[in-house]
N, C-alpha and C positions, 0 to 999 in steps of 0.2 A: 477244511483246515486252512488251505491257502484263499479262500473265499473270506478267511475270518480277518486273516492277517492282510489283504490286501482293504478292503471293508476299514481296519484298526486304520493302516496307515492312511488314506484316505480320509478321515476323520480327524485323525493328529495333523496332517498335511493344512487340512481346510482351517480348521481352528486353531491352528497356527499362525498363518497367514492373514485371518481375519484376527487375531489378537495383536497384530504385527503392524493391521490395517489402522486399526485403532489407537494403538500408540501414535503410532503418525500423525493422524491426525491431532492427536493432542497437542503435539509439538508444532505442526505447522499452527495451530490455534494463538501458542505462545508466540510464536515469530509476527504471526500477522498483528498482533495487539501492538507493537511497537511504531508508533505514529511516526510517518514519513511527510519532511518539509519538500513543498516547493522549492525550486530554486527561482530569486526573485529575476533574473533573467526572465524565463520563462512566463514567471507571472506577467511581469511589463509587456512583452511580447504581445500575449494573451489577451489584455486591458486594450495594446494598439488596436490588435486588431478588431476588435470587438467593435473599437468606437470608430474606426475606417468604415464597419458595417453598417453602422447604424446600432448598434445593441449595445444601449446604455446601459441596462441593466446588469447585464455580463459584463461588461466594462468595469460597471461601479464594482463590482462581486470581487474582480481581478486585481483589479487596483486596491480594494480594501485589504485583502489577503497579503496583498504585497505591503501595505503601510502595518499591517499587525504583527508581519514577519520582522519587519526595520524596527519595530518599537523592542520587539519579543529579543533579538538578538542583533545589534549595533554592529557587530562586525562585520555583516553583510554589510553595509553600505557604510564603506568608512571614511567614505571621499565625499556623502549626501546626495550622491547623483542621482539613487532614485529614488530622495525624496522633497524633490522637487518637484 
């Protein structure tokens, strides 16, 4: 009888927390789809150093992201400094 009840709780416990596991995950699912910007700081940064290195193409990649970020939203660079 206490074999049965520990056995039930044990079962309710497990599949509880695996249903609990899953909900989770469904919602960190929704949080990650929410697309996060560069800051064009970082991007510029990113593009220097890249072509300090040698690595034009990382450069180019940096630097593009950074002009699609200034087209996509103007208020980032309200002075034009980086897109000069």
């Amino acid at each position: 009888m206490i074999a049965d009840r520990m056995a039930l709780l044990a079962r309710v416990l497990f599949f509880g927390m695996t249903g609990l596991g899953i909900a989770g995950l469904g919602t960190t699912g929704l949080r990650a789809a929410v697309p996060i910007e560069a800051d064009p700081h970082d991007l510029y940064e990113q593009g220097r150093d890249h072509l300090a290195h040698g690595q034009l193409q990382q450069a180019a990649a940096a630097f593009s992201s950074l002009s699609a970020l200034i087209t996509k939203r103007p208020g980032w660079d309200p002075e034009g400094a980086f897109a000069k």
